[in-house]
N, CA, C and O atoms as a CHARMM CRD file, in Angstrom:
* protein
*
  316
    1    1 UNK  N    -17.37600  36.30500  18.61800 PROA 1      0.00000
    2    1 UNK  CA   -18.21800  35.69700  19.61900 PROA 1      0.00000
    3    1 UNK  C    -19.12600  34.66800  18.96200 PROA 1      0.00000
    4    1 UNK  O    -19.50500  34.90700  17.81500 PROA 1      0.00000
    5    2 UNK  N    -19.56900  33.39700  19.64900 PROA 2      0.00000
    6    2 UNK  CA   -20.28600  32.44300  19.25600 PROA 2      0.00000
    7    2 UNK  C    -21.15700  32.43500  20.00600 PROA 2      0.00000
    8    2 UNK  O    -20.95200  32.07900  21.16700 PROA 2      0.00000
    9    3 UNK  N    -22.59200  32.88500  19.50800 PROA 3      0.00000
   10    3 UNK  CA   -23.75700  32.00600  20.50300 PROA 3      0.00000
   11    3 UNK  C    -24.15100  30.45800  20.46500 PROA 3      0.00000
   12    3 UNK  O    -25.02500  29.85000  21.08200 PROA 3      0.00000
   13    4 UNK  N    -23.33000  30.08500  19.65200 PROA 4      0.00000
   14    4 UNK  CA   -23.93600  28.38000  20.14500 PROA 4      0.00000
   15    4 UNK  C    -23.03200  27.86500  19.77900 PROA 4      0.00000
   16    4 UNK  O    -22.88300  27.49500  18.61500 PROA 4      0.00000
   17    5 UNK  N    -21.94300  27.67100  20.99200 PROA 5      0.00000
   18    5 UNK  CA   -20.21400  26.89900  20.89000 PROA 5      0.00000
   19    5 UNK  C    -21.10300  24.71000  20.68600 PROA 5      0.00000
   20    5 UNK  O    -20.59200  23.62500  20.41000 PROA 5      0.00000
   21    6 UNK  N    -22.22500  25.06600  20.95300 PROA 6      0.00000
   22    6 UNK  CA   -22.37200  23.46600  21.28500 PROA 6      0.00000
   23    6 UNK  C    -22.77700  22.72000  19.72000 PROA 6      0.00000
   24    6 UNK  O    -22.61400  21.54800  19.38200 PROA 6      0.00000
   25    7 UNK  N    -23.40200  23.95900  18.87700 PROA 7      0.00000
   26    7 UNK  CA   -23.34500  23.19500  17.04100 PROA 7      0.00000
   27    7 UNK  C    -22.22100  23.17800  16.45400 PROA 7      0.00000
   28    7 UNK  O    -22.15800  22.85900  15.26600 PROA 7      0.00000
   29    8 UNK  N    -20.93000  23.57700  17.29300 PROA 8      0.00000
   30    8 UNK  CA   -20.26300  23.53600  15.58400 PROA 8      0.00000
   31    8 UNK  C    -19.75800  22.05100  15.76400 PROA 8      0.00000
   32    8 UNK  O    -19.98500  21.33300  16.73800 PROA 8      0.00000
   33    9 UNK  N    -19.05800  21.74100  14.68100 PROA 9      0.00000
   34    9 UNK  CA   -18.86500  21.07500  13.51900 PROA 9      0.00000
   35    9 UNK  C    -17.26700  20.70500  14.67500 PROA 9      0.00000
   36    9 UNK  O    -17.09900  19.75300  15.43600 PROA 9      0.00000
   37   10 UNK  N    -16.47700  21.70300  14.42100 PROA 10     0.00000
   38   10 UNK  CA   -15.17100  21.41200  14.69700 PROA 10     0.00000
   39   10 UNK  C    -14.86200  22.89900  15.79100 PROA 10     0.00000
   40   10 UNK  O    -15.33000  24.02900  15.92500 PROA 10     0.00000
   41   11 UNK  N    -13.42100  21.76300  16.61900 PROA 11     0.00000
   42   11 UNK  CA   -13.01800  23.26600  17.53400 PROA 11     0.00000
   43   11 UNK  C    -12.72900  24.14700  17.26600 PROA 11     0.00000
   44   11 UNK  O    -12.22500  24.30900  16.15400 PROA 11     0.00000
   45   12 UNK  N    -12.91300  25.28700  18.23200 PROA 12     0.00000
   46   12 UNK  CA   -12.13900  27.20600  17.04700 PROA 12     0.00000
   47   12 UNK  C    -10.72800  26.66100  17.55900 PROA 12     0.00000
   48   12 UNK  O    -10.45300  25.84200  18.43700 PROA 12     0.00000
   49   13 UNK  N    -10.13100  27.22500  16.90800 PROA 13     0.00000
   50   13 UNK  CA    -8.61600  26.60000  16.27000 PROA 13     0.00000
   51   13 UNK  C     -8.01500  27.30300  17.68200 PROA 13     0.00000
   52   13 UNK  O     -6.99700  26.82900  18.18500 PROA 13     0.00000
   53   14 UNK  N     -8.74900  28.54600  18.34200 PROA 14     0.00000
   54   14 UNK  CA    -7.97700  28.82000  19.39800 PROA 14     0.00000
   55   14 UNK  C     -7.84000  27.61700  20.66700 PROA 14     0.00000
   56   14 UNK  O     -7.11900  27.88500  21.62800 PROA 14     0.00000
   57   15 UNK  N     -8.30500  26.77000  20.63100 PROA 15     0.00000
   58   15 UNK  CA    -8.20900  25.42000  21.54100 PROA 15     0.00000
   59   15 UNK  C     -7.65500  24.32400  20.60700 PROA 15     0.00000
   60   15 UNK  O     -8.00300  23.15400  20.76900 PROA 15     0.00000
   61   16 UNK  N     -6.90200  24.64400  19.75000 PROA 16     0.00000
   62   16 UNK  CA    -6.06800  24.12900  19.02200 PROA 16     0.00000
   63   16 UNK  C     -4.38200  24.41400  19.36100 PROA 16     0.00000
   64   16 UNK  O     -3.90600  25.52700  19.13800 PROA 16     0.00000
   65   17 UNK  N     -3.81400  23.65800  19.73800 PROA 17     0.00000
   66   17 UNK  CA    -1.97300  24.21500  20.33500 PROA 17     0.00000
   67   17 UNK  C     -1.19200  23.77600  18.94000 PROA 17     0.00000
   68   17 UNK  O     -0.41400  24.59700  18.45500 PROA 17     0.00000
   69   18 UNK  N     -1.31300  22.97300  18.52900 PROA 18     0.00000
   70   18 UNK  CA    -0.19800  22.46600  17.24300 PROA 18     0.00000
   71   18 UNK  C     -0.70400  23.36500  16.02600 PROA 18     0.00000
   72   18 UNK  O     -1.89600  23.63000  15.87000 PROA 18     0.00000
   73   19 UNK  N      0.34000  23.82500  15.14900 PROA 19     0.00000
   74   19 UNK  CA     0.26700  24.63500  14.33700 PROA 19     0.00000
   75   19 UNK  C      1.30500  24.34700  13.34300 PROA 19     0.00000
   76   19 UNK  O      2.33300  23.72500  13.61300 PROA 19     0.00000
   77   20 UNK  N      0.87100  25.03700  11.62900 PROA 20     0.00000
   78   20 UNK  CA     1.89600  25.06100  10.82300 PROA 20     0.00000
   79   20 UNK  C      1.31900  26.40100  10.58800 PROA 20     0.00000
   80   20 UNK  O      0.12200  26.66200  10.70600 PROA 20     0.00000
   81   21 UNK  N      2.51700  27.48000  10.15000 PROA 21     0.00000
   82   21 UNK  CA     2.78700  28.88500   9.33600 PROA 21     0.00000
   83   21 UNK  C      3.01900  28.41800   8.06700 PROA 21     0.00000
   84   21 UNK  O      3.66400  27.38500   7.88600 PROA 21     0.00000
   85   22 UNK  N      2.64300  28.95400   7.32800 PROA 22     0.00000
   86   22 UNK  CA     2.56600  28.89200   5.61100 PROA 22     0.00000
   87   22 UNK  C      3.16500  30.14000   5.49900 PROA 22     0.00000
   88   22 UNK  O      2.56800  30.88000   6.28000 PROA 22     0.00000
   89   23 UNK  N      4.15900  30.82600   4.84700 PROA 23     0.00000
   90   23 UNK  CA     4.53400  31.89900   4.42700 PROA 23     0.00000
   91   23 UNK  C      4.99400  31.90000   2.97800 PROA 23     0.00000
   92   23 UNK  O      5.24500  30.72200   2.72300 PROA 23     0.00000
   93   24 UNK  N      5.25300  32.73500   1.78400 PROA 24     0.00000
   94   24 UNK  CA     5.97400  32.86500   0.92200 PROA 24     0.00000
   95   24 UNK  C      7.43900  33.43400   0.89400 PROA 24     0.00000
   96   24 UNK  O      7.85900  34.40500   1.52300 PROA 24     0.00000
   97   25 UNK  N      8.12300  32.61600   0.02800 PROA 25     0.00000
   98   25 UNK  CA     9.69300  33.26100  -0.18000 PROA 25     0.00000
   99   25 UNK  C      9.50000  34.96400  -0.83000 PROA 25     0.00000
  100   25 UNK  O      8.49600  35.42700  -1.37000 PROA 25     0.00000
  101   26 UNK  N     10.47700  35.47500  -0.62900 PROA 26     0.00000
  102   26 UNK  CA    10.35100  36.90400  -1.37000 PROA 26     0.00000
  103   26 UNK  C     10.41900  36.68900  -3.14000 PROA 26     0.00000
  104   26 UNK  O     10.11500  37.61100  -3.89700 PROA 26     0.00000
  105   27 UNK  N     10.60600  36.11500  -3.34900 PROA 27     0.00000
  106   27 UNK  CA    11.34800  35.59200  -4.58000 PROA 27     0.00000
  107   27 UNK  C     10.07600  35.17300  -5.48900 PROA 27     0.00000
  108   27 UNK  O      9.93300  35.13800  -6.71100 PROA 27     0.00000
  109   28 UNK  N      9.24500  34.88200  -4.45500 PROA 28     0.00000
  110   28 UNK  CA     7.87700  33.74300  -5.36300 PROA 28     0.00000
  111   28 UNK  C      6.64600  34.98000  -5.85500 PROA 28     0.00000
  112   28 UNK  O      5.87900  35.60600  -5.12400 PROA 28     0.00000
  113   29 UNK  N      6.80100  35.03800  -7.32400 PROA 29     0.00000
  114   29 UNK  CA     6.10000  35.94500  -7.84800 PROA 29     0.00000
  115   29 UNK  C      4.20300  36.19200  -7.56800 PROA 29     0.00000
  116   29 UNK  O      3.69600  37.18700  -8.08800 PROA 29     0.00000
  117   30 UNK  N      3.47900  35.41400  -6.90300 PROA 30     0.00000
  118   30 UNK  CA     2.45900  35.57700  -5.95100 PROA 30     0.00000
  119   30 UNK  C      2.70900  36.81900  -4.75800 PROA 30     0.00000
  120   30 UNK  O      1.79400  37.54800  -4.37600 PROA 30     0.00000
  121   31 UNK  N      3.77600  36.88500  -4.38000 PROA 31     0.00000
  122   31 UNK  CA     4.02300  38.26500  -3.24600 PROA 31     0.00000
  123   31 UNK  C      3.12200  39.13900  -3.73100 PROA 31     0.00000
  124   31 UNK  O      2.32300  39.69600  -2.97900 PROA 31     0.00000
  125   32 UNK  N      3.16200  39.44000  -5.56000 PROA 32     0.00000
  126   32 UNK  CA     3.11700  40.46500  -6.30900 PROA 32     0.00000
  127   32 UNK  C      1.42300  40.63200  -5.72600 PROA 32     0.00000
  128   32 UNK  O      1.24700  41.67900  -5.10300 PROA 32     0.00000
  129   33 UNK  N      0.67300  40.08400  -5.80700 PROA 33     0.00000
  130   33 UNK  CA    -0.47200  39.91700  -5.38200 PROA 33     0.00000
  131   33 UNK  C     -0.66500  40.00500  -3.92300 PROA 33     0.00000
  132   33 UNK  O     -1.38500  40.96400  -3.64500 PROA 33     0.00000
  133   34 UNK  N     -0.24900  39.29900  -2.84100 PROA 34     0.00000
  134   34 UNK  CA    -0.88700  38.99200  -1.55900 PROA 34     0.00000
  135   34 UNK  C      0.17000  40.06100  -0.89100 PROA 34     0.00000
  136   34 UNK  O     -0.32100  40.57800   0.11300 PROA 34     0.00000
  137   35 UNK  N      1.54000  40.53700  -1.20500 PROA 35     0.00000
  138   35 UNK  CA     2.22300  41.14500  -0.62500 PROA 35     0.00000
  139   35 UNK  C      3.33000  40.10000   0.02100 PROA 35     0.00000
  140   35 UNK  O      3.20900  38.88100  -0.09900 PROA 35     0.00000
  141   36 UNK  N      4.43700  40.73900   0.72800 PROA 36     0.00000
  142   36 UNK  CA     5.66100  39.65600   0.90700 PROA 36     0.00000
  143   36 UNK  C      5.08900  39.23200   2.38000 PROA 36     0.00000
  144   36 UNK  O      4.93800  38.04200   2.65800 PROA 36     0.00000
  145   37 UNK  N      4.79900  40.20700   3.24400 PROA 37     0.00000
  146   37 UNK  CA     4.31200  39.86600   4.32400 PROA 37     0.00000
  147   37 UNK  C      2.72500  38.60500   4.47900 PROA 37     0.00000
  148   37 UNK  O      2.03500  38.58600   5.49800 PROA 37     0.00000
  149   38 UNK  N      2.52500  37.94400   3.59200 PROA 38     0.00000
  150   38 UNK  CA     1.32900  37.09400   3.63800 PROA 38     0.00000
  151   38 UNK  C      1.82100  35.64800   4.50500 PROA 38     0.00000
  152   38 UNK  O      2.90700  35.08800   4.35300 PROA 38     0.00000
  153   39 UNK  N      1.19100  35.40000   5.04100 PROA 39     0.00000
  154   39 UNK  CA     1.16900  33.98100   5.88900 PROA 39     0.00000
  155   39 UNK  C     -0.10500  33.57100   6.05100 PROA 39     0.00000
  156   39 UNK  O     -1.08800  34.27500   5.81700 PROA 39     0.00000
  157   40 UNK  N     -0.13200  32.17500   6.54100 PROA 40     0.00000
  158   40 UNK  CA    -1.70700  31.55900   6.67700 PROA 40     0.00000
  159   40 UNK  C     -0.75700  31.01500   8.24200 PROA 40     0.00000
  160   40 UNK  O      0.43800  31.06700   8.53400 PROA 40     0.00000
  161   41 UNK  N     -2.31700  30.37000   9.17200 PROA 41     0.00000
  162   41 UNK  CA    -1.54600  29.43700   9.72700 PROA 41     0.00000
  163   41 UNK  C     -2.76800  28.30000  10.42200 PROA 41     0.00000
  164   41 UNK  O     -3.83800  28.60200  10.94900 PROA 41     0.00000
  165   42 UNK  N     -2.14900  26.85900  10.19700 PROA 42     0.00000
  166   42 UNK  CA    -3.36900  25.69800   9.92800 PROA 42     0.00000
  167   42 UNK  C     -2.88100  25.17700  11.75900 PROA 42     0.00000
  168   42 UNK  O     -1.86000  24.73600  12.28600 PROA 42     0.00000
  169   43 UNK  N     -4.15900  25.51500  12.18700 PROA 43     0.00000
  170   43 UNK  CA    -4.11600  24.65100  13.67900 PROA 43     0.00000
  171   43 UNK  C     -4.75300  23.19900  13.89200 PROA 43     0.00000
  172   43 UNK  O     -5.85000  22.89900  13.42100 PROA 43     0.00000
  173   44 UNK  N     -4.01100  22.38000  14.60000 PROA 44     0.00000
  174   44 UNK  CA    -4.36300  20.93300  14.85000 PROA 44     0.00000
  175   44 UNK  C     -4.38500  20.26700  16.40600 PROA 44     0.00000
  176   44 UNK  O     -3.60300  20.52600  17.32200 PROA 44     0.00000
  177   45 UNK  N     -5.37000  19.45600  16.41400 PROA 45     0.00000
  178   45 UNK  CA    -5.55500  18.88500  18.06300 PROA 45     0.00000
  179   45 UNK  C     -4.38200  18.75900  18.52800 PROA 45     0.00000
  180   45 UNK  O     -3.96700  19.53600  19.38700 PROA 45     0.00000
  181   46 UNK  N     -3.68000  17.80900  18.06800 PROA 46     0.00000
  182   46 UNK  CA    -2.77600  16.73400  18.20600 PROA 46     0.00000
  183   46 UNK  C     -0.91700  16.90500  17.28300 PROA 46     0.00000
  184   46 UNK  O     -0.70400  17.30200  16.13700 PROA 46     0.00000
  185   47 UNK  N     -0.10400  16.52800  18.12100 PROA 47     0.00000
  186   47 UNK  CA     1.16200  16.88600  17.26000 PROA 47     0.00000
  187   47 UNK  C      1.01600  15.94900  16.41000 PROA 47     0.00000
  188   47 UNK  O      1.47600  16.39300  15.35900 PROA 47     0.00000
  189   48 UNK  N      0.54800  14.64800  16.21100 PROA 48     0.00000
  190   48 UNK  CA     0.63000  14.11100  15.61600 PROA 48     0.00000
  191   48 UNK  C      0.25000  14.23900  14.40500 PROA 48     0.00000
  192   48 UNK  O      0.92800  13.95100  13.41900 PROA 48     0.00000
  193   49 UNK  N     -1.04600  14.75300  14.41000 PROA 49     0.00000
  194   49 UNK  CA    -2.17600  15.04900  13.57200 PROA 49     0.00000
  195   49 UNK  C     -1.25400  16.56600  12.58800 PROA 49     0.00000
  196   49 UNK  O     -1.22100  16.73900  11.37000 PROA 49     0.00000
  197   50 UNK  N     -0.61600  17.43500  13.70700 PROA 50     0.00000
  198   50 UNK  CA     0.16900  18.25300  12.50700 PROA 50     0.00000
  199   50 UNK  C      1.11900  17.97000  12.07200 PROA 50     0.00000
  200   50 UNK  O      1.77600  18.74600  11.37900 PROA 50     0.00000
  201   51 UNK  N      1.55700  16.49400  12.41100 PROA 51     0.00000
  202   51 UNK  CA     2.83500  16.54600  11.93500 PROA 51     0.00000
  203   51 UNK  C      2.51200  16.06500  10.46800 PROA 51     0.00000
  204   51 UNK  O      3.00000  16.52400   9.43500 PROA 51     0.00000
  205   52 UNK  N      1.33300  14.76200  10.61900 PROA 52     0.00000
  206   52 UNK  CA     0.93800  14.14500   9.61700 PROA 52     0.00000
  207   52 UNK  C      0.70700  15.66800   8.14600 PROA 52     0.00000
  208   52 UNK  O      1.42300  15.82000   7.15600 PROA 52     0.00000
  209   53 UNK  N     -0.38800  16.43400   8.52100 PROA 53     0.00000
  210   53 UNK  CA    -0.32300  17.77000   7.91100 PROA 53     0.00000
  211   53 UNK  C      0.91700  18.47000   7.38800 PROA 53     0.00000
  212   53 UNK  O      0.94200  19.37300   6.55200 PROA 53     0.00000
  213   54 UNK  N      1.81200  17.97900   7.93600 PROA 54     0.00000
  214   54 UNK  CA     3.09800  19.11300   7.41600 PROA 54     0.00000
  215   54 UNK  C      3.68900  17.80100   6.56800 PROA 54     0.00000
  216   54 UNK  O      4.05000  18.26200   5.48500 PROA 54     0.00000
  217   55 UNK  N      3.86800  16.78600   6.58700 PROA 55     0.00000
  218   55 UNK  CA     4.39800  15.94100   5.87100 PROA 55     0.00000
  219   55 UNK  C      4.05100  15.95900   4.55000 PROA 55     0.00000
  220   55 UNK  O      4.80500  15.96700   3.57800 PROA 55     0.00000
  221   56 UNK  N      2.33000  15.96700   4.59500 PROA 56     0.00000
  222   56 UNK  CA     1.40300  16.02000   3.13200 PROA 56     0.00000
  223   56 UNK  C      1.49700  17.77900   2.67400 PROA 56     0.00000
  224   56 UNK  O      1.47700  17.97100   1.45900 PROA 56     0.00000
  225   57 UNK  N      1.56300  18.60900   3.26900 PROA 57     0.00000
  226   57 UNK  CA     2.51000  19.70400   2.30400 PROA 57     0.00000
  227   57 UNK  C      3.68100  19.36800   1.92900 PROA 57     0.00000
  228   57 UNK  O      3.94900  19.65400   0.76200 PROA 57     0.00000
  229   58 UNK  N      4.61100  18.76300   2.64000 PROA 58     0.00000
  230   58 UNK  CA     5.83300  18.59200   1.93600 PROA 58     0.00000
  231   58 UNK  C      6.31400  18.01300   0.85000 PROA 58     0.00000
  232   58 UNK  O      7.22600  18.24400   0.05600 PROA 58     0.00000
  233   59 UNK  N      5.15700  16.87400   1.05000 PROA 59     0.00000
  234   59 UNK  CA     5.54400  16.16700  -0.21600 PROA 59     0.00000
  235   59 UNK  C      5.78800  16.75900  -2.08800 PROA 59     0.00000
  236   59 UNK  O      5.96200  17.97500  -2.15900 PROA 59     0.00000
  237   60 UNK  N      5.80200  16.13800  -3.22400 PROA 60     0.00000
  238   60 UNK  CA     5.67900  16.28400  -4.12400 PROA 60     0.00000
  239   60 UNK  C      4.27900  15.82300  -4.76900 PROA 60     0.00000
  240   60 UNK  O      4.05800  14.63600  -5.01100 PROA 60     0.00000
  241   61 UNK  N      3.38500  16.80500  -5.02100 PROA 61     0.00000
  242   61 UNK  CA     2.02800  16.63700  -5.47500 PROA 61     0.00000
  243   61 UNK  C      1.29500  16.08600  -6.84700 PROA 61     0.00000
  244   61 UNK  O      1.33000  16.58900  -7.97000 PROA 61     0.00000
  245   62 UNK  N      1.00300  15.56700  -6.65200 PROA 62     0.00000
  246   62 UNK  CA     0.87100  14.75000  -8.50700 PROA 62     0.00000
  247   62 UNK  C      0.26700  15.18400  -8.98500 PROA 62     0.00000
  248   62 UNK  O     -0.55000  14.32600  -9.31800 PROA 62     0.00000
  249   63 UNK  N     -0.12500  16.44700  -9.51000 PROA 63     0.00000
  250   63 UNK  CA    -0.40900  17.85500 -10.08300 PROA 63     0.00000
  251   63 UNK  C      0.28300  18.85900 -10.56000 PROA 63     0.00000
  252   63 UNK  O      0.02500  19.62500 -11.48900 PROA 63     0.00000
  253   64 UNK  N      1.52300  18.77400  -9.58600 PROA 64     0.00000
  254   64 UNK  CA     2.94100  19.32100  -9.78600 PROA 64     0.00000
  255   64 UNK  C      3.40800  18.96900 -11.25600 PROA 64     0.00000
  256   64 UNK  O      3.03300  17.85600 -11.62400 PROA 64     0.00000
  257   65 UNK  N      4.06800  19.61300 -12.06900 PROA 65     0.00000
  258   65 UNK  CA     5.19700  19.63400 -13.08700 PROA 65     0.00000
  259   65 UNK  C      6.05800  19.22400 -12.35300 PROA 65     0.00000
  260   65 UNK  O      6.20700  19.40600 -11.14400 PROA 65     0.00000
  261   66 UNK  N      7.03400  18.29000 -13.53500 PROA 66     0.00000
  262   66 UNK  CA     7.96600  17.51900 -13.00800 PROA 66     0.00000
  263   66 UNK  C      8.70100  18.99700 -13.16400 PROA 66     0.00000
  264   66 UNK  O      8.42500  19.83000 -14.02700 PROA 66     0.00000
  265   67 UNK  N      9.61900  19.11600 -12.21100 PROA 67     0.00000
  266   67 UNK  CA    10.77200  20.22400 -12.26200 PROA 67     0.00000
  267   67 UNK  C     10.01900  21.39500 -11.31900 PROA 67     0.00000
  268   67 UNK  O     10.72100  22.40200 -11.23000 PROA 67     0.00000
  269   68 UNK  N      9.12900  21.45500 -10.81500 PROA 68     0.00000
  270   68 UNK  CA     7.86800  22.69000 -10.06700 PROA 68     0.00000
  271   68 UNK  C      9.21100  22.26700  -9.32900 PROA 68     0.00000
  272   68 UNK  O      9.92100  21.31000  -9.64000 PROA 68     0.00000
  273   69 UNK  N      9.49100  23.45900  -7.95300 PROA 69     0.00000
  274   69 UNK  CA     9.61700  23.62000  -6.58900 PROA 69     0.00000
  275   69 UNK  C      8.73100  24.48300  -5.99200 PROA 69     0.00000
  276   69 UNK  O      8.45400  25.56900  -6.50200 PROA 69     0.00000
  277   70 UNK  N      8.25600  24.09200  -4.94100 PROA 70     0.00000
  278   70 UNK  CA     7.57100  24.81200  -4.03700 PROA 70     0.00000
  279   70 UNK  C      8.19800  25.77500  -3.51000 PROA 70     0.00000
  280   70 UNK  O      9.29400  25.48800  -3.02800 PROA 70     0.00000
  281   71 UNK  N      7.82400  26.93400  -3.43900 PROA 71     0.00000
  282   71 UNK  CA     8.65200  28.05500  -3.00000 PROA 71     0.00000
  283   71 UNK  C      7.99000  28.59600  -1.41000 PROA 71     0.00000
  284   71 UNK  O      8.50500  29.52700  -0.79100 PROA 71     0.00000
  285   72 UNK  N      6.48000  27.64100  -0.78600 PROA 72     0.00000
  286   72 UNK  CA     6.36400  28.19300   0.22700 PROA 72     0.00000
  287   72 UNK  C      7.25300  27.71000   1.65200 PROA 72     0.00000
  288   72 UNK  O      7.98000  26.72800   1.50700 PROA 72     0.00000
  289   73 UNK  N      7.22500  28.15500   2.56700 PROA 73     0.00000
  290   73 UNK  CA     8.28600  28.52300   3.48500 PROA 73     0.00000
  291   73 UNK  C      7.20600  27.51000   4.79900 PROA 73     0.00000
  292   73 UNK  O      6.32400  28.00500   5.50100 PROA 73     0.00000
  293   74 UNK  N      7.49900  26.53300   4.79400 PROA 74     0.00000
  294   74 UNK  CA     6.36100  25.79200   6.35100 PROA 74     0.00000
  295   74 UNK  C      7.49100  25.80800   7.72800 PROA 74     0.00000
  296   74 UNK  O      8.71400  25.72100   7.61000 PROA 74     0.00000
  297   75 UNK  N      6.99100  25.89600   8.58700 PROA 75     0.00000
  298   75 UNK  CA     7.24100  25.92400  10.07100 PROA 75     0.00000
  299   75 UNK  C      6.40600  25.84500  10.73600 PROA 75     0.00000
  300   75 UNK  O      5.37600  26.51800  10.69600 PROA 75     0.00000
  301   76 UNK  N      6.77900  24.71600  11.74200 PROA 76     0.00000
  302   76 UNK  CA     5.50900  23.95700  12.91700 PROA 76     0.00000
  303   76 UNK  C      5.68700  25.35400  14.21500 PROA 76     0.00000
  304   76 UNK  O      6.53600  26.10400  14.69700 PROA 76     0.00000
  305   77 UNK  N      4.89400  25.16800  14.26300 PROA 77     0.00000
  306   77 UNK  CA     4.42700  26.14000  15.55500 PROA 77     0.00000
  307   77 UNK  C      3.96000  25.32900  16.97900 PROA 77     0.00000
  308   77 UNK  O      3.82100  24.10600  16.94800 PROA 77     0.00000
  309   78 UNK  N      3.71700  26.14700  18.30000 PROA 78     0.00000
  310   78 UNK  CA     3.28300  25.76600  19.27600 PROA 78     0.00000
  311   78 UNK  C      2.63600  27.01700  20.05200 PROA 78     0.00000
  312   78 UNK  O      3.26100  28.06500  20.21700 PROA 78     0.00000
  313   79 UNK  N      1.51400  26.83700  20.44700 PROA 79     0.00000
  314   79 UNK  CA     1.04500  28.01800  21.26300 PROA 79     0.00000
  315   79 UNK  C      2.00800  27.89200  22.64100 PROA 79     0.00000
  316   79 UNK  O      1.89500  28.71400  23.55100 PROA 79     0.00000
């Protein structure tokens, strides 16, 4: 519950419809920690706005080791 919906900052994500799921592969040795069942999931106004979001996970990160693969698992969602 919020007593003062009129300060925040940004919408609660539940008036948010566009979505990405973040999950891990079974395979990706982090499970070992969070468990296999772990997921996140990032809500956005606009499809656009998540699509833009799922693109910039997808990419290759220039932080990354050359040869890294990402082992997390993304899928766009819709309420």
């Amino acid at each position: 519950m919020l007593a003062n919906d009129h300060n925040l900052l940004q919408k609660p994500n539940e008036s948010k419809p566009y979505g990405i799921r973040v999950s891990l592969r079974r395979s990706d040795p982090f499970t070992l920690l969070v468990g296999t069942d772990w997921e996140r999931e990032h809500w956005y106004d606009s499809e656009s706005a998540r699509d833009a979001a799922y693109a910039d996970m997808l990419r290759h990160h220039e932080y990354s080791r050359q040869g890294d693969v990402p082992t997390v698992n993304l899928e766009k969602i819709c309420r």
